[in-house]
N, C-alpha and C positions, 0 to 999 in steps of 0.2 A: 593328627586328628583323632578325637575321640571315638569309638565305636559307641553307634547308639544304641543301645539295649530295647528300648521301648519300638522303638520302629523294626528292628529286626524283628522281634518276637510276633509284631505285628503282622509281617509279610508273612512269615510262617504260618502263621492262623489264617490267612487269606488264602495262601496256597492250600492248607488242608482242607482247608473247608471247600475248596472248589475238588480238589481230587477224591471227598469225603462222597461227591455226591457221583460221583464216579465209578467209586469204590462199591457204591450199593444196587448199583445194576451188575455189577461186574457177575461173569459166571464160574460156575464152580470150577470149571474144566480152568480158563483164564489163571485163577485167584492158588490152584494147583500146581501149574504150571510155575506159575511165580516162585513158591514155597521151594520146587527142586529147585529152579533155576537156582536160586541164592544158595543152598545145602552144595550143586553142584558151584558155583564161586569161589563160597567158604575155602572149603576142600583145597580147588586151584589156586589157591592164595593163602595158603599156609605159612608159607614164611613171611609173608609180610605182614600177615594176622601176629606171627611171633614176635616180629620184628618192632614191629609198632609197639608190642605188650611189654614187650623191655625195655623201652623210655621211658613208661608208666612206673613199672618196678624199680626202675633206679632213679626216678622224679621221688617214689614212696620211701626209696631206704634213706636219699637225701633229706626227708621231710620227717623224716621215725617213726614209719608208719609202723606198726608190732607184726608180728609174722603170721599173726590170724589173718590180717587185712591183708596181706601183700600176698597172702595163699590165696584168698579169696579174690584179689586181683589177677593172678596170674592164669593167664592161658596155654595150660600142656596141650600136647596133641592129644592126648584122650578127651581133654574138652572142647576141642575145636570138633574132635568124631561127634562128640555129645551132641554141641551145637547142630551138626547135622542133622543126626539121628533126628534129632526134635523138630525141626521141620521137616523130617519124613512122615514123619508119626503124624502132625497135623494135619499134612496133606491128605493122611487116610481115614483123617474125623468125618463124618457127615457135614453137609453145609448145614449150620438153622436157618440161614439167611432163605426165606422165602416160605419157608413150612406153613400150612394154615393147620388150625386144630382147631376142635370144639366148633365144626362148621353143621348147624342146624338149621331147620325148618322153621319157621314163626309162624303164629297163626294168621298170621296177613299175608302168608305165603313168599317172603323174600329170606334169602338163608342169610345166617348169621356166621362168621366165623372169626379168629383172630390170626395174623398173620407175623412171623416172628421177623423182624428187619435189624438193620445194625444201628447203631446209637450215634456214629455221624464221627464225632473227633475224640478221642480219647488222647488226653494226657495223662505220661508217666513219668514219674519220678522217683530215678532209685539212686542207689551208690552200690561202687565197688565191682561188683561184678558183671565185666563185659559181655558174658554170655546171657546177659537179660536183655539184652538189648536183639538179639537173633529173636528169644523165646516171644517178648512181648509184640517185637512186629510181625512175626509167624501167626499167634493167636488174633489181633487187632487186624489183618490181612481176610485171614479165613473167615471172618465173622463179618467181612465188607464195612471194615472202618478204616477212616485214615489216622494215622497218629503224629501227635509230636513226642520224641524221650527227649527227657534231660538227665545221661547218666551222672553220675559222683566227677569231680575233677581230675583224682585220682585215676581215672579210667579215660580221659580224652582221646590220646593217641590210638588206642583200642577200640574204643566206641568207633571213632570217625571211620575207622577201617574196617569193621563191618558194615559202617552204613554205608561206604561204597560200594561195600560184596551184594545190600540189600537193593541199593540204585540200578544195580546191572541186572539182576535177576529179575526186577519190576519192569524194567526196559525190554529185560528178553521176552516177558511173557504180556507184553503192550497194554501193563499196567502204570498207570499213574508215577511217576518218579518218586511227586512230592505225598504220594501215601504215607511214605515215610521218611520223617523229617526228624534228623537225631543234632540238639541243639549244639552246637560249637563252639559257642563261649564258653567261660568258665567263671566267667562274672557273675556270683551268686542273686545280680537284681533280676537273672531271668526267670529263675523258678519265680520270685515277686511277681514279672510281667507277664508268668504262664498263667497264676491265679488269676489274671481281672481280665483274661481274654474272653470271657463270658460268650462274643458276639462270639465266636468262632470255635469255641472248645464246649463240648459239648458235658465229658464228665471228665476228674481226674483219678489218677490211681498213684499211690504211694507208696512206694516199696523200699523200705528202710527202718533206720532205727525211731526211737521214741521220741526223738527231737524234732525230726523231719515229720514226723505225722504228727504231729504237737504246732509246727510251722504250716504245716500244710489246711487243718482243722482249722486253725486262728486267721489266714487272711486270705483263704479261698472263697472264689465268689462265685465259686461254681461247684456245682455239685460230687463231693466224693468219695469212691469206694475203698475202705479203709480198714485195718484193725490197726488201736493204737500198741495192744501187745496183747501175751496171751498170759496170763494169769490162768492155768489150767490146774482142775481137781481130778484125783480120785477115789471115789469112797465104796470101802469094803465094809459091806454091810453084815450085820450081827448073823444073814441066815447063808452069810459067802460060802464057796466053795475053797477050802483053803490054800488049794492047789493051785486054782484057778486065778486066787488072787495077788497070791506071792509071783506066780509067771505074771500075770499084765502088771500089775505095780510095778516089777523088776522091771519090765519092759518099756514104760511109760519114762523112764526117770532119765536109763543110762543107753536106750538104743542110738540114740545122740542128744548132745547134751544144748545145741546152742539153735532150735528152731522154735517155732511159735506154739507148734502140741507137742510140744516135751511137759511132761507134768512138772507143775513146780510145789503141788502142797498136797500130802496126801492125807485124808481124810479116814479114822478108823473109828467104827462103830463099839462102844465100851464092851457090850457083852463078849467080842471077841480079840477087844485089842492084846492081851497077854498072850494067844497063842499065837496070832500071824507076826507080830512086833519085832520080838528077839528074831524070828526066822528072817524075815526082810532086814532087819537090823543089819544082822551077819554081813547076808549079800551087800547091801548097801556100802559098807565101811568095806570091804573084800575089792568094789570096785573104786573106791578111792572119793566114794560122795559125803561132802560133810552133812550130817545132821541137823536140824535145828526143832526144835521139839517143844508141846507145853509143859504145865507140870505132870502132867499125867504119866506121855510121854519119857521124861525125864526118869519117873519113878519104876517104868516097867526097863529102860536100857539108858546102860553104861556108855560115858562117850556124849551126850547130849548136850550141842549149847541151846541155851533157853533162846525161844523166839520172842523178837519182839512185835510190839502189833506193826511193826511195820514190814516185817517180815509174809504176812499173811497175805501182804500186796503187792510182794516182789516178783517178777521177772528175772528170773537170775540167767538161766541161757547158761549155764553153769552146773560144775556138780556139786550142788546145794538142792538139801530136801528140807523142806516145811512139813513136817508131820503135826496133828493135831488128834486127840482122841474126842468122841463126841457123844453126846447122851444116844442118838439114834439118827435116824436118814432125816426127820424132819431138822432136827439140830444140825447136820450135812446140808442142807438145802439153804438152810438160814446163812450158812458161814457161803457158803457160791453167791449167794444172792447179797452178801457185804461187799464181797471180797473178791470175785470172780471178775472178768473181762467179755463176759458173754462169747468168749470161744471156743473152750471143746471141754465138755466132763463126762463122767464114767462115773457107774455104779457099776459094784461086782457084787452080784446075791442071785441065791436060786430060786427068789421068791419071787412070781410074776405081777402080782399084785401092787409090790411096791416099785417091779421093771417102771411097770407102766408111769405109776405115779411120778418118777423120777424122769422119764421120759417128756413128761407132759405137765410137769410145772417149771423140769431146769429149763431159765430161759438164757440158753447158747443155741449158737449158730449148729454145732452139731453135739448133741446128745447120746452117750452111748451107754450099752449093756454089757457089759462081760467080754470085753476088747480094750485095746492099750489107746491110748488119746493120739499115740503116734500114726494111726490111719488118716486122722484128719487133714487129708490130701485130694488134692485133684485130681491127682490119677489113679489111687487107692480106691476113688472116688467111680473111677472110670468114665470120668471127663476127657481122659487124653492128655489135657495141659492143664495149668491154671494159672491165671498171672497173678493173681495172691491170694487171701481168704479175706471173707468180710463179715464183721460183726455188725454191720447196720441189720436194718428191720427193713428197709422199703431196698426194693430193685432185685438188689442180689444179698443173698446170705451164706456164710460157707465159703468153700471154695468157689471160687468165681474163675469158669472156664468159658468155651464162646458162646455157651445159652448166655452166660452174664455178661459177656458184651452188648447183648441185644436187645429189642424190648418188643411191646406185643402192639400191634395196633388193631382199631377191628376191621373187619371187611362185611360187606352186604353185597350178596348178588341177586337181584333182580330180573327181571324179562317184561318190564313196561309198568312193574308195579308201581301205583301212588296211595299216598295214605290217604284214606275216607276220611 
């Protein structure tokens, strides 16, 4: 007999969305409680956390998976500590779930406030790595939502055995079971039937490569929080500190090479390209990053291959640099605003004048001054967690931690007031 995909997915959205509404009275103490109980699971269930991650690993060497993925599949016991650790750390966030703020007076005498609640059902969709499956039901948990995941296939045997470690610790702390609901098929029409669950999924979340959020964009009928990639700059402006900016540029490129604020095009203002150039050049080629450069570029250092415009739009996640040199910070600004992802850029200048300007025309999710684009993190952030970063403009932008699972609604208290 066939497994029905549509109806499955269905039950799942009915069950979340009943434990969703569960989920949002729950209290802190409760929703706490839950988070160790699971960390405490994880832990007691180590070998068969391992156990399971070695069908996966040997399903990936049979299928040639390359030894990036099958690292990023595998779960050592330092990641299963990890896994824990991470919902300890949540457990000792603040709840938002109930906060009122901006709570005032009107002159018809009834106060006004806004009150922060959970967003109801969240869907996730990542690959490869089993430890996202603990991280996003830990954040979706505290923040009083219920979720569906759909990890990567690749991860099945892994996935499903946390979601039992997450089943017990819900149970233990006489929360919801189906709060978290981690899909079990592996028949790619479910992420399809996660998209049109509209009545029941409230937003989705995508955590993956560019194909998957490119899939995700195209036939989602529900609302979602997303970066498609990070296209990230940094520009060293003609009034830079030169010190300042060969440290964060170095920093930006090579403190690792394959996440979303790794810079990928660095941006050099003409009056100073000749002196910082050769210096960064050095280090650059010293740690093993190929170049790619315009002519400018080209003409101040040896070793360049020529960029081409398609270069100026790549995501490499690689050690590959995009250098360009530029008339000035408005000529910098013009090339972010072609070319950029709206995710994380940097000026490096001791002029405050243009800090600002730079601040307050680049439009990304987070804009920085004289710091490497590699902070743009959610815990760098001092959010505690983040389940991804988002380049939209409405809801959430940035890293998105449990404020960004939630949303605002208002409140009015009264004592018998009616409107005249």
């Amino acid at each position: 007999m066939d497994f029905d995909v549509p109806a499955y997915m269905q039950e799942l959205g009915r069950q979340a969305r009943a434990a969703a509404r569960l989920m949002s009275r729950a209290e802190s103490g409760a929703k706490n409680a839950a988070l160790l109980a699971i960390a405490d699971t994880i832990l007691a269930n180590r070998e068969q956390l391992r156990s399971e991650n070695r069908k996966d690993l040997e399903a990936g060497r049979q299928h040639g998976l390359d030894a990036a993925l099958l690292d990023r599949l595998e779960l050592t016991d330092a990641r299963i500590d990890s896994m824990a650790e991470g919902l300890h750390q949540i457990a000792a966030l603040a709840d938002p779930v109930g906060a009122i703020s901006d709570l005032d007076y009107r002159p018809s005498g009834i106060q006004v406030g806004r009150m922060r609640v959970p967003l109801g059902v969240i869907g996730i969709i990542y690959e490869s790595r089993p430890n996202v499956t603990a991280d996003a039901a830990a954040l979706c948990l505290k923040s009083g939502n219920a979720c569906i995941l759909r990890g990567g296939s690749e991860a099945l045997h892994s996935n499903q055995a946390v979601a039992r470690c997450i089943e017990q610790g819900l149970q233990q702390a006489g929360l919801p079971a189906t709060a978290v609901q981690v899909v079990a098929t592996t028949d790619r029409a479910a992420v399809g039937e996660l998209l049109r669950l509209e009545d029941s999924v409230d937003v989705i979340v995508p955590r993956g490569g560019k194909g998957l959020i490119e899939r995700v964009m195209a036939e989602s009928r529900i609302p979602v929080i997303k970066h498609l990639h990070g296209v990230c700059h940094t520009y060293i402006d003609d009034q830079a500190d030169l010190d300042k900016a060969v440290k964060v540029a170095f920093n930006a490129k090579t403190q690792r090479y394959g996440t979303c604020n790794t810079m990928e095009t660095l941006l050099v203002a003409e009056g100073i390209a000749a002196r910082v150039l050769p210096v960064l050049g050095a280090m650059y080629r010293e740690a093993g990053v190929e170049l790619r450069g315009c002519e400018k570029t080209r003409a101040l250092l040896d070793g360049v291959n020529e960029a081409t415009e398609a270069d100026w739009d790549e995501e490499y996640l690689a050690p590959i640099l995009s250098i360009r040199v530029v008339a000035d910070m408005d000529a910098a600004m013009d090339h972010i605003d072609r070319h950029g992802s709206q995710h994380t850029d940097v000026i490096i200048t001791e002029n405050l004048t243009r800090a600002r300007r730079f601040l307050r025309e680049v439009d990304s999710s987070s804009v920085m001054v004289n710091a490497s684009s590699r902070f743009a993190d959610g815990f760098e952030y001092g959010l505690g967690a983040e389940i991804g970063i988002s380049t939209d403009k409405l809801h959430a932008r940035g890293p998105v931690g449990l404020e960004g699972l939630t949303s605002l609604k208002f409140v009015v208290l009264g004592d018998g007031h009616i409107r005249e």
